[in-house]
C-alpha atoms as a printed R data frame, in Angstrom:
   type eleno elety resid chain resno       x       y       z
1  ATOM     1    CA   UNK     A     1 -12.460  26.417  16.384
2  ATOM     2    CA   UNK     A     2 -13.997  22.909  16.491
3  ATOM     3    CA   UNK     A     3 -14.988  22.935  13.237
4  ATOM     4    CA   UNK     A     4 -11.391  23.514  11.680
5  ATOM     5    CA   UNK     A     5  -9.968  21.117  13.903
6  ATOM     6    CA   UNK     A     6 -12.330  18.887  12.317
7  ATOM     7    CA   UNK     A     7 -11.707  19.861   8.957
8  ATOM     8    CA   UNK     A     8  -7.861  18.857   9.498
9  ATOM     9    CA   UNK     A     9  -8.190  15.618  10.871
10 ATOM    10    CA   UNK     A    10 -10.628  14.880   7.922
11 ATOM    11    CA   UNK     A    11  -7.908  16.435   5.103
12 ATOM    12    CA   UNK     A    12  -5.516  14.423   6.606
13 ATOM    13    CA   UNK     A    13  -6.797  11.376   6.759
14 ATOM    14    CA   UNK     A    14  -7.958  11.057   2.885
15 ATOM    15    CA   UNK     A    15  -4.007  11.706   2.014
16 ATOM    16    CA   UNK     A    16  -3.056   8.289   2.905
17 ATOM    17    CA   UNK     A    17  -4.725   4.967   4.431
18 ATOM    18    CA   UNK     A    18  -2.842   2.030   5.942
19 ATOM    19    CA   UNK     A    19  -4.890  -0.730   6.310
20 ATOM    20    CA   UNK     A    20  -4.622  -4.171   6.983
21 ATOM    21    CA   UNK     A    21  -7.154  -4.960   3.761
22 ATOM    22    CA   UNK     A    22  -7.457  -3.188   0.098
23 ATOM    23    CA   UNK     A    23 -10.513  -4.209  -1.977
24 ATOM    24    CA   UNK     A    24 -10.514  -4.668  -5.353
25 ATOM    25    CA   UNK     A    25 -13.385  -4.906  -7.645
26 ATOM    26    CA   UNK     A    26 -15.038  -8.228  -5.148
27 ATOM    27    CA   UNK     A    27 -11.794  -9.752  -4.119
28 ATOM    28    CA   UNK     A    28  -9.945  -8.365  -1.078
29 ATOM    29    CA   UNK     A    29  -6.037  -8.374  -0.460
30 ATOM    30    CA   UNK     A    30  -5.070  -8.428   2.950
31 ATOM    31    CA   UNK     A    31  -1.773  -7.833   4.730
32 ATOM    32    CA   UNK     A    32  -0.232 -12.014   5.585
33 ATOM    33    CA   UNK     A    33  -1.428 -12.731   1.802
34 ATOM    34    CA   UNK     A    34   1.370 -14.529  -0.221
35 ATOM    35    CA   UNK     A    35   3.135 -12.025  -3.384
36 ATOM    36    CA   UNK     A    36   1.231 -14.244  -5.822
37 ATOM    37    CA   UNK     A    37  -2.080 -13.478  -5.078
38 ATOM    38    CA   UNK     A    38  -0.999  -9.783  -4.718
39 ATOM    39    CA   UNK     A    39   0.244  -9.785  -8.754
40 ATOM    40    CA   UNK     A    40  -2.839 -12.079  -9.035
41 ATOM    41    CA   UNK     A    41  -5.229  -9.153  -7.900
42 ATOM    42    CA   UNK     A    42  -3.279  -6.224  -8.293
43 ATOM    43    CA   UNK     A    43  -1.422  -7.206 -11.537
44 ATOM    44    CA   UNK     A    44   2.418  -6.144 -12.635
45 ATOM    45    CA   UNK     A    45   3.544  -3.876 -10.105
46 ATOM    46    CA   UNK     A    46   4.500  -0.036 -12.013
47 ATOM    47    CA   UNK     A    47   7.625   0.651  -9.860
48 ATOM    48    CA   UNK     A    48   9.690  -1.953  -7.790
49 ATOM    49    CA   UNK     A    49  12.028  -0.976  -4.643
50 ATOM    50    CA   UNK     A    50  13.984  -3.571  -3.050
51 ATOM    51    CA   UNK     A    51  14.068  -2.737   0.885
52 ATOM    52    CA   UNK     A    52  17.448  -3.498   3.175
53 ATOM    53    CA   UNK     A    53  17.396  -3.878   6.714
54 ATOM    54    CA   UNK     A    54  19.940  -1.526   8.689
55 ATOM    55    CA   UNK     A    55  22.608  -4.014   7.477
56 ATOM    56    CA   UNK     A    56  22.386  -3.737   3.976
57 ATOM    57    CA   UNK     A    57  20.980  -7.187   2.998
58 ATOM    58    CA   UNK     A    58  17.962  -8.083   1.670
59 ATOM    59    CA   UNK     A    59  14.603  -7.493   3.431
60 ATOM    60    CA   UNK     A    60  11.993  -7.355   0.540
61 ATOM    61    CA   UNK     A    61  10.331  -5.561  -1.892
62 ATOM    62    CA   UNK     A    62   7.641  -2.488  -1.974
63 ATOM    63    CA   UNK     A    63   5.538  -2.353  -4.862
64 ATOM    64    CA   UNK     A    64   3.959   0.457  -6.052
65 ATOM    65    CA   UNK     A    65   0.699   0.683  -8.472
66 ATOM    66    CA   UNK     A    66  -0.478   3.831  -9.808
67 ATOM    67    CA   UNK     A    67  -4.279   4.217 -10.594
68 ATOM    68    CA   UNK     A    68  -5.590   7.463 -12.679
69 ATOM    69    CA   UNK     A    69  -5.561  10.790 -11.102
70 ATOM    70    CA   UNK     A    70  -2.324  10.300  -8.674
71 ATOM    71    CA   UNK     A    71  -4.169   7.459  -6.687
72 ATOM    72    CA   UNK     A    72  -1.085   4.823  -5.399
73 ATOM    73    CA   UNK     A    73  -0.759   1.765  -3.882
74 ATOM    74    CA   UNK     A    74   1.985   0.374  -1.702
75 ATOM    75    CA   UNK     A    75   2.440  -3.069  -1.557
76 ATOM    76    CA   UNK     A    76   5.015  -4.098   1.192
77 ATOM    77    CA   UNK     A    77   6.170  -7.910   0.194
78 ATOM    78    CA   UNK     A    78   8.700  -9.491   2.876
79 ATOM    79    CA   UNK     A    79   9.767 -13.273   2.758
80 ATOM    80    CA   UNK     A    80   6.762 -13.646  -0.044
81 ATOM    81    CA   UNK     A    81   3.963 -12.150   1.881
82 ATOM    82    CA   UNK     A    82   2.369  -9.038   2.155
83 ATOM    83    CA   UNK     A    83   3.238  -7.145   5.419
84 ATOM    84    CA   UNK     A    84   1.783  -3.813   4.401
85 ATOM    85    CA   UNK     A    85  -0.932  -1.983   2.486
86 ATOM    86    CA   UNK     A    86  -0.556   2.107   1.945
87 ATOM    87    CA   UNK     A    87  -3.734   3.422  -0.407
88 ATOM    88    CA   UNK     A    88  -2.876   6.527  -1.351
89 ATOM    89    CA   UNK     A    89  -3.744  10.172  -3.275
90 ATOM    90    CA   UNK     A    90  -1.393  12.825  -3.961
């Protein structure tokens, strides 16, 4: 029973990562970085989403970046800095 608990926890956690840091190549992005280094690193985003607070108005954008094979990453940008980091597989 231990062992397929195990097995979950592992399945699950390879479907998505939040982290505070993404590397790429030998340069690292990290969550408090401004939106130009992100485009800097991470190039032209593939799909832009602009992100209201409960109000309606403007809160910022999440970029998304799609790598081969279904492999995403969300780029959370509010007030020109990056407040979140999702690497993801489908």
């Amino acid at each position: 029973m231990r062992r397929y608990l195990v097995v979950a926890l592992l399945l699950c956690s390879l479907s998505a990562q939040a982290a505070d840091t993404l590397r790429i190549g030998s340069k690292v992005l990290t969550v408090g970085d401004s939106a130009v280094r992100a485009i800097d690193l991470l190039g032209k985003p593939d799909f832009k989403e602009p992100l209201e607070d409960e109000y309606g108005a403007y809160r910022g954008e999440r970029w998304q970046y799609q790598a081969d094979k279904g492999h995403i990453t969300t780029v959370t940008i509010v007030q020109g800095k990056v407040s979140e980091i999702v690497d993801s597989s489908r």
